[in-house]
N, C-alpha and C positions, 0 to 999 in steps of 0.2 A: 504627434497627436492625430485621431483620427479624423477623418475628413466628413464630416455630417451631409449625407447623401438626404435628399427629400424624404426618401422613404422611410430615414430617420424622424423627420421633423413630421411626419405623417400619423408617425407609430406613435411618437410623443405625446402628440395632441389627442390622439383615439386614447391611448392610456390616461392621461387627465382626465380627458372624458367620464371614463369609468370610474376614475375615482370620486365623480361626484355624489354618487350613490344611485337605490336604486329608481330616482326619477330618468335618468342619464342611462341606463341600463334597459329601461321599460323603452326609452326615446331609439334608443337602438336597435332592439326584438324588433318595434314600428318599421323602422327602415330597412331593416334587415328583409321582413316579409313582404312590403313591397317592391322591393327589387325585385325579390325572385318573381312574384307573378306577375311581375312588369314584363321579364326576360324571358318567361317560357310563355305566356301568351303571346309575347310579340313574333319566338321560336314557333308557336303551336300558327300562327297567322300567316306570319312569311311562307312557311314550306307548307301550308297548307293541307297540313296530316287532320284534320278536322272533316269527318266525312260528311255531317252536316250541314258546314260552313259558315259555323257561327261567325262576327264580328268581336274586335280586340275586349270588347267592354265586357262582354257575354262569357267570354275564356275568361278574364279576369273575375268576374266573378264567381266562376265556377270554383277558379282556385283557391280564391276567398276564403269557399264555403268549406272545400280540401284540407285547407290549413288549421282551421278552426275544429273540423271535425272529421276523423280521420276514417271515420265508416261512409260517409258522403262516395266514398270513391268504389265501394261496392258494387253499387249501381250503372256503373260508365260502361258505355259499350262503342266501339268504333275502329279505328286500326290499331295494329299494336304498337305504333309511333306516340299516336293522341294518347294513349292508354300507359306506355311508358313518362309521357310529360307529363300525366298526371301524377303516377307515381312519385313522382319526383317535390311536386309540390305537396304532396300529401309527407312525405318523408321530411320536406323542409318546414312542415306544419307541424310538425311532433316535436320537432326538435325546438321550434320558437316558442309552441305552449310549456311544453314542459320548463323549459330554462324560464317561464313569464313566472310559472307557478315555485319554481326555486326561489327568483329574484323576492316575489310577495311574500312566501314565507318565512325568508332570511328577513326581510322587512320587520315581518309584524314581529316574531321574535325577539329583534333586535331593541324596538321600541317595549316587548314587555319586559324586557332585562333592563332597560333602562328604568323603570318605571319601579322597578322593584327594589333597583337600588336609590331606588329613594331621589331622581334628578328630578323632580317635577316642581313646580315653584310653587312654594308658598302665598296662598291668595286672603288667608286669614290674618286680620286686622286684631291690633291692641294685644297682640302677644308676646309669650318671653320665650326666648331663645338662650337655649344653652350649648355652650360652642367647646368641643373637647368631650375626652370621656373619663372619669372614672369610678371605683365603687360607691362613690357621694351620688353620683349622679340620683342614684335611685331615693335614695333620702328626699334628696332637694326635690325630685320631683313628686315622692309623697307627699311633703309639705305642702308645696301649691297645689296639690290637687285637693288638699284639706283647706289650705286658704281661700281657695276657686268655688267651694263647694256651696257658697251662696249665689255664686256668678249663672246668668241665665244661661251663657258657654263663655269658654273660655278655650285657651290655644297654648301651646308648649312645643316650641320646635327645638331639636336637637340636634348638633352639625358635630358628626366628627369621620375619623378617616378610615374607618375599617368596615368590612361587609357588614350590610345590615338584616340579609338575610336570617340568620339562626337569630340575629337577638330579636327578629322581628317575630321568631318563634318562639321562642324563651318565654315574650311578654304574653303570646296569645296564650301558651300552656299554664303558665302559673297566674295571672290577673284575670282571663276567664272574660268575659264580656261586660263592656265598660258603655261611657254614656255621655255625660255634660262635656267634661276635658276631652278636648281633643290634641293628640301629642301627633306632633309630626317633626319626624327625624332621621337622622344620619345615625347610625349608631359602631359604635364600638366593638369591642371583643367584652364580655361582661361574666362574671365567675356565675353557676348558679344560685348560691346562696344570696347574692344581691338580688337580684332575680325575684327570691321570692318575696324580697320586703315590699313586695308592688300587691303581693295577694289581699284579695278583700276589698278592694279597692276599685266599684263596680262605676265608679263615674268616668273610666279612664279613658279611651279610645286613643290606638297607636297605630300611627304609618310611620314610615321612614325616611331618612333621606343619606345622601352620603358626600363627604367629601373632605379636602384640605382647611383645616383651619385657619393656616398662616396664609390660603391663596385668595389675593383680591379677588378674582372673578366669581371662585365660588361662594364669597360673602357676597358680594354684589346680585347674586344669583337671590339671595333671601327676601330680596326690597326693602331695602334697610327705612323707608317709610313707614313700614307696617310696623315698626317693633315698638314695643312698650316696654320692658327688660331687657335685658341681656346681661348673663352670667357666664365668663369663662372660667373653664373650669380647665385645673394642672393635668398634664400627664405624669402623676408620681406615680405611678404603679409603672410603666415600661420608658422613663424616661432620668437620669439623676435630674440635682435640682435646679443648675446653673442651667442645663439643655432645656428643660422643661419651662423655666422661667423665661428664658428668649423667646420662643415659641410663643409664649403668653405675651408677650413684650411685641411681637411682630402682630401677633393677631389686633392686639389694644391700637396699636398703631392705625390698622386699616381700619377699623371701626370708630376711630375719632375721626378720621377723615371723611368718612363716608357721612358722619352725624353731621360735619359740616359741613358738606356739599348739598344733601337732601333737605336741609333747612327744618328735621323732625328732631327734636329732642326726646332722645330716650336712655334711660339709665343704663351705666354699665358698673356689674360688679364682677371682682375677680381674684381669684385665686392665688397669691406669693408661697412659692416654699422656703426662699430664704428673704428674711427680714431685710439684707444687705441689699437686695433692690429694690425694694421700696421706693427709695428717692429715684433712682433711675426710672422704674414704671410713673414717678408723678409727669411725665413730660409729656403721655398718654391723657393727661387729665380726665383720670376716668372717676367715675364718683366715688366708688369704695373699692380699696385692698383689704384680704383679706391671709393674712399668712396663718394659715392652715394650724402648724405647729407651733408657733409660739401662740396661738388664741388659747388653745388645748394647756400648753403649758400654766398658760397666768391663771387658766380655772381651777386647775388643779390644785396650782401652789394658794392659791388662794381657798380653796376646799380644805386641802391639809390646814390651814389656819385655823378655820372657822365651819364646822361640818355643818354646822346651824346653813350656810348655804345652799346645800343640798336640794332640802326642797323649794330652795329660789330659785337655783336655777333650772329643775325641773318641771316648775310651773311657767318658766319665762320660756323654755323651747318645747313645752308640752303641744301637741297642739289643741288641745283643749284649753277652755278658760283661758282668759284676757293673753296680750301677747303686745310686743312692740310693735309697733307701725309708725311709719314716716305717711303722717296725714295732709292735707293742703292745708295751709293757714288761715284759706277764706272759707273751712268748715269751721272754723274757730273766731274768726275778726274779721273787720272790715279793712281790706286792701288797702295800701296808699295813704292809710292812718294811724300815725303814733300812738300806741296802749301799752300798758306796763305788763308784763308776764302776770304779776297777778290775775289780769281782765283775761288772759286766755286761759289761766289756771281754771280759774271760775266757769269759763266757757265750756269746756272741757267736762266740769262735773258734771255739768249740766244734763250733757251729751251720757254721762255715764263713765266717760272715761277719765285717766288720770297723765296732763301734760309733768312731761319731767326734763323737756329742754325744745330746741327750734334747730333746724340746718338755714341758714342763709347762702342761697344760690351762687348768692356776687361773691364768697368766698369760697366755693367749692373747690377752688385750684389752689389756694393761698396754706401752707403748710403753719405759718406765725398762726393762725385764728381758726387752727384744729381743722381746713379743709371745711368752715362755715358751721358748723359743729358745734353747740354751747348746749351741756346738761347740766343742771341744776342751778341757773340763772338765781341772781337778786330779783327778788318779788319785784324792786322799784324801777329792774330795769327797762329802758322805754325803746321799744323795736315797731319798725315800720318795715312789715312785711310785701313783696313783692308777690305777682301770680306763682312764681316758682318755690315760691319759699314755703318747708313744710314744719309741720310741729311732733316731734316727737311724743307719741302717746302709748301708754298703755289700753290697750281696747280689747274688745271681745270681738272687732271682725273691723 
């Protein structure tokens, strides 16, 4: 083994050094240029080549001025010793400005590459964040920008793991300049025909952000305080469906965690491609799964039935005219008091809209009582709703 000589453990600690960046960098150009015109004033004083006969403080500043500005030295006149010391600090002065103006460069650079991929934290409150990428992405987010469209603003972050660069072009060339919504996100790799189902769509505004889905820190990085939604969404398009659903499974994880540490409640819904984990993602306790393919399937098969459907459910995901909403219960009843669904039915018309069932909170994990879930209740039945508990309605906003 080699034997670690000082000038080892010298070299070591200067290399750390450096690698702090460049505050550590700028701290050393510092030192680096006082030495030298510590050294050659004190040369330029001792042997007394100063035909003058300035004092050390005087030479110091001369060279100061040297270092800083390399025409200063023009002017000098006196023996060719003083005349060579100056050159000398004039040569040591080019070389510490320039490396200064490297080091700040590389800096600022460095901070707008960061910036562009989207690291900067989200400071916008009462938003949804959608974690992952793919060709839905752009749907779902037309939608809330149509659901958002009465909100005096609104926010939309998106966190996934590939360059955000071009999609951040993508969005600027086809959506055109936007306004209320403000989308700030991580993006993807995205085809352009998704792309363009953003067109027309002048309330939008989009930055970026980037990163790991399944990495705590870079959740953690969002302020999981601030969130009001949150929708994962699959990687079916570059992932199968066992890989993709872990992924999803890993991310649900960190985010109940975090929901319980921060002490904020905020909904999570998310994306299944196989039906078979369902029960696995329930230990997630996230509010809603969503398997993608068999939703698609039962509408279908249910369409082939009865086409009379059709225009149901293209009024129910239009976004025009009335729509589902999971409403609070205290727009409808009074808190912490037993009324029979009838009284909120009634409530409800009143308002304009049409109740057709309630989620109970204190069941949202419980799989026997549908995950808190009851549509189409007995009129007579009698519920004591809590602050969390919402009414499912049909509504116009």
């Amino acid at each position: 083994m080699k034997k670690i000589t000082p000038w080892d453990r010298l070299r070591y600690q200067f290399d750390n050094s450096m690698s702090k960046g460049p505050i550590a960098l700028i701290g050393w150009l510092f030192l680096a240029s006082v030495i030298l015109i510590a050294v050659i004033s004190l040369i330029v004083v001792a042997t007394r080549i100063d035909t003058e006969g300035r004092g050390f403080f005087e030479i110091a500043w001369m060279g100061l001025m040297r270092t800083l500005d390399a025409g200063t030295m023009g002017g000098d006149t006196g023996s060719w010793p003083f005349l060579f010391a100056m050159l000398a600090v004039t040569i040591g002065g080019v070389f510490v400005v320039s490396t200064l103006i490297g080091v700040l460069t590389a800096s600022v650079e460095g901070k707008l590459e960061e910036l562009q991929k989207g690291r900067s934290i989200v400071i916008e409150r009462g938003h949804t964040v959608i974690l992952g990428w793919s060709p839905q992405v752009f749907t779902i987010v037309s939608e809330l920008v149509t659901a958002n469209a009465n909100q005096r603003s609104s926010c939309i972050a998106v966190l996934a793991d590939q360059d955000k660069v071009e999609m951040e072009d993508q969005i600027r060339e086809r959506a055109g300049k936007t306004g209320r919504t403000h989308i700030a996100d991580v993006a993807d790799d995205v085809a352009d025909a998704a792309v363009a189902q953003l067109t027309g769509y002048r309330n939008l505004s989009v930055s970026f952000r980037q990163g790991d889905t399944t990495d705590r820190a870079t959740l953690d990085g969002l302020e999981a305080a601030t969130y009001q939604h949150m929708i994962v969404q699959s990687y079916a398009d570059t992932l199968g469906p066992q890989e993709a659903d872990a992924r999803t499974l890993v991310t649900l994880l960190h985010l109940r965690d975090m929901a319980d540490h921060c002490g904020h409640p905020f909904s999570i819904v998310s994306e299944m491609l196989d039906v078979r984990n369902r029960e696995l993602a329930a230990v997630t306790r996230a509010d809603d799964f969503i398997v993608s393919d068999e939703l698609i399937s039962l509408m279908l098969a249910q369409i082939s039935e009865n086409k009379e459907l059709v225009p149901v459910f293209q009024d129910l995901f239009d976004p025009e005219g009335s729509e589902l909403y999971l409403k609070p219960a205290s727009d409808y009843v009074e808190l912490g008091r037993a009324v029979n669904f009838y009284t909120v039915v009634e409530s409800a018309r009143q308002r304009g809209d049409v109740a057709i069932g309630f989620k109970l909170q204190s069941a949202a994990h419980d799989a026997e009582q549908s995950f808190g879930v009851k549509l189409n209740p007995r009129k007579s039945q009698m519920i004591t709703f809590s602050e969390e508990d919402k009414v499912i309605a049909l509504a116009e906003s």
